[in-house]
C-alpha positions as CSV (number, residue, x, y, z in Angstrom):
1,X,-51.3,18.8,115.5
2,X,-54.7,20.2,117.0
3,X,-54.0,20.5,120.7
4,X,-55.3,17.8,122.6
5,X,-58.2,18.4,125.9
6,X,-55.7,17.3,128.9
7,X,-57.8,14.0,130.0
8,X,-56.7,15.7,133.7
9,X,-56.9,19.2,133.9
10,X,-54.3,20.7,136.1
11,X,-55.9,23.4,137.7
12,X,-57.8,21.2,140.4
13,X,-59.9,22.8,142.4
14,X,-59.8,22.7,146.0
15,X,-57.8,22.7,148.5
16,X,-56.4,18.7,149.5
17,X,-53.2,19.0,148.5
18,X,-52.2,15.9,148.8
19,X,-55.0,15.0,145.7
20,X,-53.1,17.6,143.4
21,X,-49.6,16.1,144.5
22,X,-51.2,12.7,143.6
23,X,-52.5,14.1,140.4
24,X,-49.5,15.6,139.3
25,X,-47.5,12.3,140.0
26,X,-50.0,10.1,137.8
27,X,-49.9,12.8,135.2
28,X,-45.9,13.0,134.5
29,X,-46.4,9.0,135.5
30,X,-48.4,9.1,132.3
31,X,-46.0,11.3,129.9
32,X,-43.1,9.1,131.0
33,X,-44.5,5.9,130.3
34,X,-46.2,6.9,126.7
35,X,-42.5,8.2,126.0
36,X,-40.0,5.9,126.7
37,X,-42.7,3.0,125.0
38,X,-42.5,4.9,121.8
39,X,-39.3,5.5,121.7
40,X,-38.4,1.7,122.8
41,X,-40.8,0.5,120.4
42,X,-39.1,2.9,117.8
43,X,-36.3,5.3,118.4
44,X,-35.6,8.5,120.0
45,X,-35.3,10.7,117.2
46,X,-38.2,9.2,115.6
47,X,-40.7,10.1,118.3
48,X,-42.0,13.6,118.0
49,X,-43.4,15.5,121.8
50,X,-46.3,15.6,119.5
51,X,-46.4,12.0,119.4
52,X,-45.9,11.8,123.0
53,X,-48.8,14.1,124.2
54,X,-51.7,12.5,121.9
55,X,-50.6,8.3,123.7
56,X,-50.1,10.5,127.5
57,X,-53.8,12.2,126.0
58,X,-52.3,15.6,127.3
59,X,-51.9,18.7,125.4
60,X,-48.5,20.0,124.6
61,X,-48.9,22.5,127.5
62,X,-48.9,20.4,130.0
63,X,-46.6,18.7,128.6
64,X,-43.8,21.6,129.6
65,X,-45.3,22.6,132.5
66,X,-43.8,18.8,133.6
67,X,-40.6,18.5,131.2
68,X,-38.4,21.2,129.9
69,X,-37.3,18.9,126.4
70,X,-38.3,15.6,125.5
71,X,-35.3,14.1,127.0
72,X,-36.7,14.6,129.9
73,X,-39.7,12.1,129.3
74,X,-37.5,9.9,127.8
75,X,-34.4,9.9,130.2
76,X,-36.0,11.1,133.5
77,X,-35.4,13.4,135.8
78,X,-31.5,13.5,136.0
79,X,-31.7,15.2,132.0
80,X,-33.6,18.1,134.3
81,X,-32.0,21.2,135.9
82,X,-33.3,22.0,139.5
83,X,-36.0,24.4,140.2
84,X,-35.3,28.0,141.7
85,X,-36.9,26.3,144.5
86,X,-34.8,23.5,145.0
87,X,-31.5,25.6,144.2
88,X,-32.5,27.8,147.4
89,X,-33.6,24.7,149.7
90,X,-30.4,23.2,148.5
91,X,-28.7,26.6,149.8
92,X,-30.4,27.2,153.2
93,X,-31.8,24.0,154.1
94,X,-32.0,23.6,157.6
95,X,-29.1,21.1,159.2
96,X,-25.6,20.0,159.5
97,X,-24.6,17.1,157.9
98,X,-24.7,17.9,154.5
99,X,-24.4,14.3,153.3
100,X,-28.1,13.6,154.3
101,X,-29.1,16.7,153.2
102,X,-27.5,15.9,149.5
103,X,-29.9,12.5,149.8
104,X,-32.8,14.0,150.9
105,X,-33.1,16.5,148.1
106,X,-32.1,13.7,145.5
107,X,-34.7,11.7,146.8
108,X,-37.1,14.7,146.2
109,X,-36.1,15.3,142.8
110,X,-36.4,11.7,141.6
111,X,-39.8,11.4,143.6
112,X,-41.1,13.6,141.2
113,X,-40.0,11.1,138.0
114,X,-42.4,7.7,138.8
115,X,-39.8,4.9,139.8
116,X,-41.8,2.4,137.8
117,X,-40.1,-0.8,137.3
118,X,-41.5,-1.3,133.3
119,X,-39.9,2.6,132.9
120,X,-37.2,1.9,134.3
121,X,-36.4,-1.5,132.2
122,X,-37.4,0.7,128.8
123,X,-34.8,3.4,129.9
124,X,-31.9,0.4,130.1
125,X,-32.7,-0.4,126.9
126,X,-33.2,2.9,124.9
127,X,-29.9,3.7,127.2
128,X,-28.3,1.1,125.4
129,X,-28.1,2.9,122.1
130,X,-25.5,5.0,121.6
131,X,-27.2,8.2,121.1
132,X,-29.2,8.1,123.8
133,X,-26.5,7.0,125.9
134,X,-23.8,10.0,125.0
135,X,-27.2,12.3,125.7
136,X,-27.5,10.7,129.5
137,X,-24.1,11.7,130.4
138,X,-24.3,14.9,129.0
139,X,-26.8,15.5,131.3
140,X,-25.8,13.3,134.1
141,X,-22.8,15.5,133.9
142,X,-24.6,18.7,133.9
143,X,-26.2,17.5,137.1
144,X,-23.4,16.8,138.9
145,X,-21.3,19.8,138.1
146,X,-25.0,21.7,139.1
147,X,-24.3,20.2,142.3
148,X,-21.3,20.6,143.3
149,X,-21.2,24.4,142.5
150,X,-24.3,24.2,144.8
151,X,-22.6,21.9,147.3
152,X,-19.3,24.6,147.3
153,X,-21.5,27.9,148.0
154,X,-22.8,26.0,151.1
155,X,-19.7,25.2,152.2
156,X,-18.1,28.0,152.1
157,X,-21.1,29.7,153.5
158,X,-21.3,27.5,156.2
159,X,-17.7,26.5,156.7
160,X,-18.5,25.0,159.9
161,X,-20.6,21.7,157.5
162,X,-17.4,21.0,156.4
163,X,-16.7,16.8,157.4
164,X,-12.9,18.2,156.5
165,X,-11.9,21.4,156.8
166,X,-8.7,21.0,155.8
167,X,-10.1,20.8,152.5
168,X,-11.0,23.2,150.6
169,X,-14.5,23.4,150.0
170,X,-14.6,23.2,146.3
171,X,-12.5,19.8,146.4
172,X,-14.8,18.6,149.5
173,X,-17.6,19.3,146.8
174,X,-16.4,17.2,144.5
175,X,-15.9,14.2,146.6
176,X,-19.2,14.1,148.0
177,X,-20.8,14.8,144.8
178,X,-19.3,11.4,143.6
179,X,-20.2,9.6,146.3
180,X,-23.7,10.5,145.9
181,X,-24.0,10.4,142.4
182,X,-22.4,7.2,142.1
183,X,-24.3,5.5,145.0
184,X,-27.3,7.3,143.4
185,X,-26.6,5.4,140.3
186,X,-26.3,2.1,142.0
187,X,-29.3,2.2,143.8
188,X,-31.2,2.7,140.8
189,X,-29.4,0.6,137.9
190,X,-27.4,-2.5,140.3
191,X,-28.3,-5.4,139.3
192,X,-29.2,-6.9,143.0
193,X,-31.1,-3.9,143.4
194,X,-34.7,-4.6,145.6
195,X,-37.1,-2.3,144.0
196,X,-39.6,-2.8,146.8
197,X,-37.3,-0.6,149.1
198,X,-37.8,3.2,149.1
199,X,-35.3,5.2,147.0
200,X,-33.8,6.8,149.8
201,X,-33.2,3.3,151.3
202,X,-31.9,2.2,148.4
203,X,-29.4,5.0,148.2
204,X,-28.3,4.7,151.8
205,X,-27.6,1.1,150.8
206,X,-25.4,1.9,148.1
207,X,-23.5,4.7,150.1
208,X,-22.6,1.9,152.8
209,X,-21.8,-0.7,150.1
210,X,-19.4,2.0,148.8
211,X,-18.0,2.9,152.2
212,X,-17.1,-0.8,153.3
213,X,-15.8,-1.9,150.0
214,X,-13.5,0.6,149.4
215,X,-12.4,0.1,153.0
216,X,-10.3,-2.9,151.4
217,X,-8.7,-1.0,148.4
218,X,-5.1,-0.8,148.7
219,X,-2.8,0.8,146.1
């Protein structure tokens, strides 16, 4: 396939910023939607990148300078490692309670995949082949054990972030990673969900849902 002229090139010139941040937004905005409507309207291992670039009118360049694999179109951005960069924020971060820290730099990474509520609704239903759906987890897994290896370097870095530090911080790790990813999970896929809140409201929603209901759990 000849290599398509990028309808947006991404080397704007100047110097606003917050124009390129916008740009780059609408652009992945743009790859995300042509791919998960080809792939709903068709299937996943149907739809080429190739495919994906000439309905996005990008060229596949640009396409990996946004997505690593074409899961990552499709699924969004939990099928994509974090950056160098946000390994080391994750790592040195300035502040103490390392719960709102683990939000804040979720919210940042799924900034960066448009929480579009037609996307979102495609991604339920490619989610609900099989396929696809064994893929997510892989990935959702690979995610959350990222995490919690970053999540246990702080810790034991920084014992004093502890909430328990009769815990070892591997096993603290662990059990705020679930937290998180689960109350991440909620905010974005519960039914009751309002999508006109912010994500990171959203979340924080879903963290004190968790907290009060399991309050009444007895075994």
């Amino acid at each position: 396939m000849q290599e398509t002229k990028d309808s947006e090139d991404d080397s704007l010139l100047g110097s606003d910023l917050g124009l390129r941040e916008q740009k780059r937004i609408a652009t992945k905005h743009r790859i995300e939607d042509a791919a998960t409507r080809l792939v709903d309207e068709s299937s996943f291992d149907a739809v080429t990148i190739e495919q994906i670039c000439e309905a996005a009118g990008i060229s596949r360049r640009t396409f990996f300078n946004y997505f690593s694999a074409k899961e990552g179109a499709v699924i969004g951005a939990t099928s994509e490692p974090l950056t160098a960069e946000q390994r080391e924020d994750s790592l040195n971060a300035d502040g103490s309670n390392i719960l709102h820290l683990m939000v804040k730099h979720i919210e940042q990474h799924l900034n960066a995949s448009h929480q579009d509520e037609v996307i979102h609704e495609r991604r339920q239903r490619i989610f609900a082949h099989p396929d696809v759906a064994v893929r997510a987890m892989a990935f959702r897994k690979e995610r959350s054990q990222e995490t919690m290896e970053l999540i246990t370097q702080r810790l034991t870095e920084h014992p004093e972030e502890q909430l328990n530090p009769e815990l070892d911080p591997g096993t603290e790790a662990m059990l705020l990673s679930g937290f998180v990813r689960e109350a991440t999970w909620m905010a974005m896929s519960r039914p009751d969900r309002d999508c006109t809140l912010p994500m990171i409201d959203r979340i924080y929603r879903s963290m004190e849902l968790i907290k009060n209901y399991t309050k009444g759990l007895e075994w």
